[in-house]
BAFI-3210 file (N, C-alpha, C; in Angstrom, 3 decimals, decimal comma, padded with zeros to 6 digits):
// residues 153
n [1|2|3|4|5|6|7|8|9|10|11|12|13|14|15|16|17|18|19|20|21|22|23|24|25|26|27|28|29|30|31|32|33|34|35|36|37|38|39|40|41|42|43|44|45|46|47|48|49|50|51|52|53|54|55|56|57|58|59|60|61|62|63|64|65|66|67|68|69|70|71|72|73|74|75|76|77|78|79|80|81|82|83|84|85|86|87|88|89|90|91|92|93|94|95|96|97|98|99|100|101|102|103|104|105|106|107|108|109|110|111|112|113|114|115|116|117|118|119|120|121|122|123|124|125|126|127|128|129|130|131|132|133|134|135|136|137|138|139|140|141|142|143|144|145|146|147|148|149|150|151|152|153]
n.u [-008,641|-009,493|-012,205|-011,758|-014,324|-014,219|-013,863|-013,631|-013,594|-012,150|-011,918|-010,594|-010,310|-008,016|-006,974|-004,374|-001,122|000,812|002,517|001,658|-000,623|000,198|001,380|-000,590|-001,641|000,022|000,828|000,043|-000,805|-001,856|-003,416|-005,817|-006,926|-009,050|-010,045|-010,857|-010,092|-008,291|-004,527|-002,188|000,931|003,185|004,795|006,118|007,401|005,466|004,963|002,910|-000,119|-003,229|-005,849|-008,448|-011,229|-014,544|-016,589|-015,202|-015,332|-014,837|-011,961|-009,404|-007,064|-004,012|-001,145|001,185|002,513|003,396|004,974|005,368|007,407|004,935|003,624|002,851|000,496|000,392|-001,916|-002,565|-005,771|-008,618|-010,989|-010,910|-011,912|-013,522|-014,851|-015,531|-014,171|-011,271|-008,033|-005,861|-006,666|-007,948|-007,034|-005,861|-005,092|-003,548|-002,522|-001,149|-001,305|-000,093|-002,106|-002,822|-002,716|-003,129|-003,798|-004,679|-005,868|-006,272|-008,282|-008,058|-009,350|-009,619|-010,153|-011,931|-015,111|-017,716|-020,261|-019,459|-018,814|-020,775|-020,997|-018,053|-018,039|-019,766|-018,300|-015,937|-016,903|-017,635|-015,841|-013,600|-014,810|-014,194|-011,200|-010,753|-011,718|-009,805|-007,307|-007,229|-007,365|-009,695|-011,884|-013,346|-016,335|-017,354|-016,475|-018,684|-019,311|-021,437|-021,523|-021,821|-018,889|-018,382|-017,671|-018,527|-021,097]
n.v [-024,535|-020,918|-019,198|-016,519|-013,972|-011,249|-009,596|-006,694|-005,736|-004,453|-003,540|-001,035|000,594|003,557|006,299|007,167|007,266|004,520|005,179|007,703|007,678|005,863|008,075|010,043|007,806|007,789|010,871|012,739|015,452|015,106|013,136|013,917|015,119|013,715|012,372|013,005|015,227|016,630|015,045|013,220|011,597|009,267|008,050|005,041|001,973|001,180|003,691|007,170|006,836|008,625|009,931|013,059|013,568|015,324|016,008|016,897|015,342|012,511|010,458|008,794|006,435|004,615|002,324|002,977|-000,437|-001,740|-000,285|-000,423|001,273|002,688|000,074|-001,008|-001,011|-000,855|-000,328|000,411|000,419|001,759|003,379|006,711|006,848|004,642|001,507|-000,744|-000,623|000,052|002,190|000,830|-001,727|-003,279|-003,945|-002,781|-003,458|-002,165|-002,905|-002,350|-002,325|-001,998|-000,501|-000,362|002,884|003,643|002,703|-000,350|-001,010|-003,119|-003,343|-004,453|-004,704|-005,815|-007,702|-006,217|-006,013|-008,242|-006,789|-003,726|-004,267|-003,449|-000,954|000,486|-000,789|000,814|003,129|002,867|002,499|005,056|006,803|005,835|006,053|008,641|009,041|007,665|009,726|012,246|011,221|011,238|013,602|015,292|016,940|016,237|016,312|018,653|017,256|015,318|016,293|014,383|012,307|008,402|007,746|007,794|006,852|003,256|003,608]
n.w [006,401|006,334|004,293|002,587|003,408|003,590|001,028|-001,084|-004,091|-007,081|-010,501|-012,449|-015,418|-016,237|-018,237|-017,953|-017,845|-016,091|-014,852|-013,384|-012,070|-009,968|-008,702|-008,055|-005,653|-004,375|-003,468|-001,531|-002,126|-004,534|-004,176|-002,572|-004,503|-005,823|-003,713|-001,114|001,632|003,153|003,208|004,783|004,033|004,154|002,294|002,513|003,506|006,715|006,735|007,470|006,933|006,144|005,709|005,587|005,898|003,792|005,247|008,142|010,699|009,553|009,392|008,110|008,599|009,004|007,603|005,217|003,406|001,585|-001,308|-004,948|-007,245|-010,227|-010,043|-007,568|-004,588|-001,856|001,425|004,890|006,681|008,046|010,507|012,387|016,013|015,379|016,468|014,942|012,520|013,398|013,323|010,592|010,721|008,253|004,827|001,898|-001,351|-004,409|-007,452|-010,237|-013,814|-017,409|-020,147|-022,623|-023,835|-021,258|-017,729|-016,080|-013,217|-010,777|-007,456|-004,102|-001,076|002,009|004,693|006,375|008,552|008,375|008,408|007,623|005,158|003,119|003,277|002,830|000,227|-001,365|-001,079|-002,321|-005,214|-005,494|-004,998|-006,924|-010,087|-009,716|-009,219|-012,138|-013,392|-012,881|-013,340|-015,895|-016,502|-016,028|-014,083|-011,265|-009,658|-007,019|-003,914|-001,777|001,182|002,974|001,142|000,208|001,374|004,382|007,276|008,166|010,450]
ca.u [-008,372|-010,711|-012,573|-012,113|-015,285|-014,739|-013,014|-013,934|-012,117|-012,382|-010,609|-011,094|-009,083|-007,693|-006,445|-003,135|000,185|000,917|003,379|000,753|-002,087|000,709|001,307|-002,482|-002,290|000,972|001,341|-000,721|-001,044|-002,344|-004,465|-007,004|-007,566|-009,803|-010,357|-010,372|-009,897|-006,498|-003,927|-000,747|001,459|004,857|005,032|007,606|007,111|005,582|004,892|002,030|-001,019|-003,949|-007,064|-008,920|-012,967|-014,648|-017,389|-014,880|-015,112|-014,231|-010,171|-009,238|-005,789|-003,351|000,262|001,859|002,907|004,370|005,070|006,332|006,923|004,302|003,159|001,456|000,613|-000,473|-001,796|-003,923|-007,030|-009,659|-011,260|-010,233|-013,000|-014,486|-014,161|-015,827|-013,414|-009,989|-007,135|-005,211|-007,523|-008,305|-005,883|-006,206|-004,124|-004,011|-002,363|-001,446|-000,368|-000,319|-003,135|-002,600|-002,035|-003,648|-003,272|-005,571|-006,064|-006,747|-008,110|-008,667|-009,747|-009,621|-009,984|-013,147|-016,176|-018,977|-021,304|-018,786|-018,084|-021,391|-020,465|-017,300|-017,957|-020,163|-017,199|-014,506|-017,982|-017,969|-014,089|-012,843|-014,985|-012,972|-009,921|-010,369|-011,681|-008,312|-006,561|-008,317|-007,397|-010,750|-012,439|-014,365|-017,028|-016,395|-016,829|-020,027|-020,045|-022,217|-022,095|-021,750|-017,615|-017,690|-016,794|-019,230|-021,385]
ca.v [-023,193|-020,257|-018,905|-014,896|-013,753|-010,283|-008,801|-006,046|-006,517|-003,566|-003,025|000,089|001,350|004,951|006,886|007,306|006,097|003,717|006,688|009,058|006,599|006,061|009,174|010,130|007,108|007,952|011,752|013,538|016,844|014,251|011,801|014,790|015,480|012,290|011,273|013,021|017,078|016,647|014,170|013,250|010,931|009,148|006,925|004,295|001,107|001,631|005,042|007,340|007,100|009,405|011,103|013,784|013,528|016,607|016,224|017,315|014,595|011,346|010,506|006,932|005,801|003,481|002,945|002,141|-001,140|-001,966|000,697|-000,475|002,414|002,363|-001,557|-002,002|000,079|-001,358|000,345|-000,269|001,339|002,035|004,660|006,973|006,541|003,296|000,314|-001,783|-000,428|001,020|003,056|-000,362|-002,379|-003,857|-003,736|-002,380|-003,309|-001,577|-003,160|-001,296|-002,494|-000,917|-001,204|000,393|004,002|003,596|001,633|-001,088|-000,807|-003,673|-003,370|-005,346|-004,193|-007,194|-007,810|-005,590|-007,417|-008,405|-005,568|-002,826|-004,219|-002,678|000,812|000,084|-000,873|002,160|003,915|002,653|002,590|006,701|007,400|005,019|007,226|010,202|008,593|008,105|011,406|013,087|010,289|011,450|015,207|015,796|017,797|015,429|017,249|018,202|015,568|015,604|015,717|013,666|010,832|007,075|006,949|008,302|005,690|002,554|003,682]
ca.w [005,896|006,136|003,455|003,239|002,742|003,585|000,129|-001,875|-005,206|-008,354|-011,448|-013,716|-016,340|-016,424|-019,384|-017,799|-017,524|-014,527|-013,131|-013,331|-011,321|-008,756|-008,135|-007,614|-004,955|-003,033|-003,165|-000,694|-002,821|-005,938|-003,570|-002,547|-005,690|-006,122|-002,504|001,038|001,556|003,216|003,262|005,404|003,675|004,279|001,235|002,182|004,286|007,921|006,764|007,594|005,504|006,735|005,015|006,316|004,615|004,248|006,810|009,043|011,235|009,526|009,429|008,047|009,105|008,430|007,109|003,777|003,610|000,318|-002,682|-006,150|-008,399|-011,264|-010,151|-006,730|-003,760|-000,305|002,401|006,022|006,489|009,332|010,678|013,830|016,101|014,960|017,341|014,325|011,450|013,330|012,071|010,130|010,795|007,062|003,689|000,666|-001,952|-005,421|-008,590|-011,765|-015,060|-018,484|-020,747|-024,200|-023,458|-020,395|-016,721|-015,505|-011,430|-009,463|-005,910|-003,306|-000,228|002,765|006,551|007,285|009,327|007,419|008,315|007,077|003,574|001,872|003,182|001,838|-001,723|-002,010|-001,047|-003,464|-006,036|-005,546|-005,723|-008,089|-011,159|-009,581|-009,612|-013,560|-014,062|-012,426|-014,278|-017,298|-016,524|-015,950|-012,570|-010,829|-009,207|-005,205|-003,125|-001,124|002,652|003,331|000,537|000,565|001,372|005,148|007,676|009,023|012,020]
c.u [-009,695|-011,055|-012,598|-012,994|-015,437|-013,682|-014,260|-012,843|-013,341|-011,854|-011,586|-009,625|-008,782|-006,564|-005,459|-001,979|-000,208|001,905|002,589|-000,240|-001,153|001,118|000,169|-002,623|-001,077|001,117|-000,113|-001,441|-002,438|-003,709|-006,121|-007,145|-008,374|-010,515|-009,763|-010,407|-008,430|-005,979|-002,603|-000,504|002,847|005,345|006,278|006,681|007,216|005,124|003,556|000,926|-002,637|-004,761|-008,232|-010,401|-013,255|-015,681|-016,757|-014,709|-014,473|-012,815|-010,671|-007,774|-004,883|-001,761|000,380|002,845|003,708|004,180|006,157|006,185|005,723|003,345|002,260|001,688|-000,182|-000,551|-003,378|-004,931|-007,919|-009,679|-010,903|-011,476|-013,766|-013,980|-014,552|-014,456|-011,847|-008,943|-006,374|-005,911|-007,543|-007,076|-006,298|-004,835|-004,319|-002,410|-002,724|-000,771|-001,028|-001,225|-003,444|-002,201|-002,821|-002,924|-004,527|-005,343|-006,591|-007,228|-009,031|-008,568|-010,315|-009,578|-011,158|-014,308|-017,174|-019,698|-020,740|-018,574|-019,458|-020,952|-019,146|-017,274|-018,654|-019,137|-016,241|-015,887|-018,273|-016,674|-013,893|-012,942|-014,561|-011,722|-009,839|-010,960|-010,547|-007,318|-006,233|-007,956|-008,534|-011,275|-013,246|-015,047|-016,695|-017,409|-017,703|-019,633|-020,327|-022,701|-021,606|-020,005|-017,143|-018,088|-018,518|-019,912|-021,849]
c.v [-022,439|-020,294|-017,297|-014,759|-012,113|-009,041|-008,175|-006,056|-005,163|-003,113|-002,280|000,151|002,752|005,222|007,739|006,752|005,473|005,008|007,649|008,523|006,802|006,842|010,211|009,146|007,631|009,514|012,338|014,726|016,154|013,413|012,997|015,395|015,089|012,204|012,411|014,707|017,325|015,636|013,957|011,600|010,593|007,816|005,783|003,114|001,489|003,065|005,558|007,743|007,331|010,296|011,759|013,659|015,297|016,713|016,927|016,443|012,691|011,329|008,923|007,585|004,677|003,350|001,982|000,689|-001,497|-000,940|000,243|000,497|002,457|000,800|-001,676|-000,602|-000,685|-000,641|-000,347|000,592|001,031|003,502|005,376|006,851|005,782|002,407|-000,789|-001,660|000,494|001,392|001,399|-001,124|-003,836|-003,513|-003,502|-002,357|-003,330|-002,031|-003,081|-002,064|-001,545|-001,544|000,112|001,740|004,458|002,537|000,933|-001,112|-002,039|-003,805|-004,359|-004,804|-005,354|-006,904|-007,123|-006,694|-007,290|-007,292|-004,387|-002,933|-003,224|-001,188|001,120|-000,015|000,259|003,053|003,978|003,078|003,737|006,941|006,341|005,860|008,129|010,322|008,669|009,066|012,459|012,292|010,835|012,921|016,203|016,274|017,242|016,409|017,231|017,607|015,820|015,377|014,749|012,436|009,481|006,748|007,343|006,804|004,933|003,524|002,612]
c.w [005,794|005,257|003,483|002,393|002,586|002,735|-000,528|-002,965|-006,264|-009,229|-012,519|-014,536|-016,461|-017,550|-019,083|-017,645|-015,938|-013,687|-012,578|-012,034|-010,063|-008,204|-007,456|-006,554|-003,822|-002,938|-002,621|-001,487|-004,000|-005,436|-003,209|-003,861|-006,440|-004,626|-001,359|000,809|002,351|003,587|004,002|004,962|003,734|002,885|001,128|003,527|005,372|008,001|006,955|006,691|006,323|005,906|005,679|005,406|004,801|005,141|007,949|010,442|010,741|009,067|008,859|008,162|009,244|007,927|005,486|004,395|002,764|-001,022|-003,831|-006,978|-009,489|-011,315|-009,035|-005,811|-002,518|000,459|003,575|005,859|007,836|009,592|012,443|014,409|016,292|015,498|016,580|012,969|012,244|012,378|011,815|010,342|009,233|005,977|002,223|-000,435|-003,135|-006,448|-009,806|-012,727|-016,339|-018,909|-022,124|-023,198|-022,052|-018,967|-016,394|-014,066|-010,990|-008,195|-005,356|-001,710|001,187|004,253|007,109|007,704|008,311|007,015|007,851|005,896|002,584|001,858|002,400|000,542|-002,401|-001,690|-002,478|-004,569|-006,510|-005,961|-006,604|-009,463|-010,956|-009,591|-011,342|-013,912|-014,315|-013,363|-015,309|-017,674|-016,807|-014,515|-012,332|-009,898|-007,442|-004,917|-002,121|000,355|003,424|002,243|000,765|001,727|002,918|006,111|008,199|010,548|013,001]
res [x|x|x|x|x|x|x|x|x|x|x|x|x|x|x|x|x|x|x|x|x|x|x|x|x|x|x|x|x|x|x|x|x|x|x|x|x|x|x|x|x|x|x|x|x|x|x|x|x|x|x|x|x|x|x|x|x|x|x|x|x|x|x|x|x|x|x|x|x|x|x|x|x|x|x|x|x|x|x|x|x|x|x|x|x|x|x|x|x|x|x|x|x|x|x|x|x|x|x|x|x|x|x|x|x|x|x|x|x|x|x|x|x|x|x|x|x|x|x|x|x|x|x|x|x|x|x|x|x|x|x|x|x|x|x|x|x|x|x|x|x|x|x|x|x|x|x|x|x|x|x|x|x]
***
């Protein structure tokens, strides 16, 4: 048996319900409001899961794989473009439970090649605090261009 070596794994807490979190992860309108400048979303198994960055050139791509209301959220990931990171490529899967008047987040983030995971963790490392800001019903500041979360080159 292998050994997977190539996870990214992060759990925060946000000062929202679990409906609220999953709705910030599956609704398109909710998901750029944390993460990406536009979003095309089909939230159901097989469905299309697509973020536009604001550089203007980076896309990641991918589909929903598994959605439990309020509990888990899977989806693929890669970038358009990238023959090291393609669209589905890798998996990211995000588990919520409650946590006092709050949700605890799980993620795990799996399948990318070695050399892609640091860009990666500074990715999730940048959105994740914008995720519980929006959480939080707070205005995370706009999202830079040009910082850590745009795709492997």
């Amino acid at each position: 048996m292998s050994v997977d070596t190539d996870v990214i794994e992060r759990t925060i807490t946000i000062a929202a319900a679990p409906d609220t979190v999953f709705r910030l992860l599956t609704d398109p309108n909710e998901y750029v409001r944390w993460k990406g400048q536009r979003a095309e979303f089909d939230p159901r198994p097989d469905g299309k899961f697509r973020v536009h960055f604001p550089n203007g050139t980076d896309i990641v791509a991918g589909s929903f794989v598994e959605l439990v209301p309020e509990r888990r959220v899977v989806f693929t990931w890669g970038w358009e473009g990238n023959e090291h990171v393609p669209p589905g490529s890798s998996t990211v899967e995000i588990d919520l439970e409650p946590a006092g008047s709050g949700t605890r987040l799980h993620l795990v983030h799996r399948g990318l090649p070695v050399p892609a995971i640091a860009r990666h963790a500074e990715g999730w490392d940048y959105f994740l605090p914008r995720l519980v800001a929006v959480g939080a019903g707070r205005s995370p500041e706009p999202e830079n261009a040009h910082h850590t979360a745009t795709q492997p080159k």
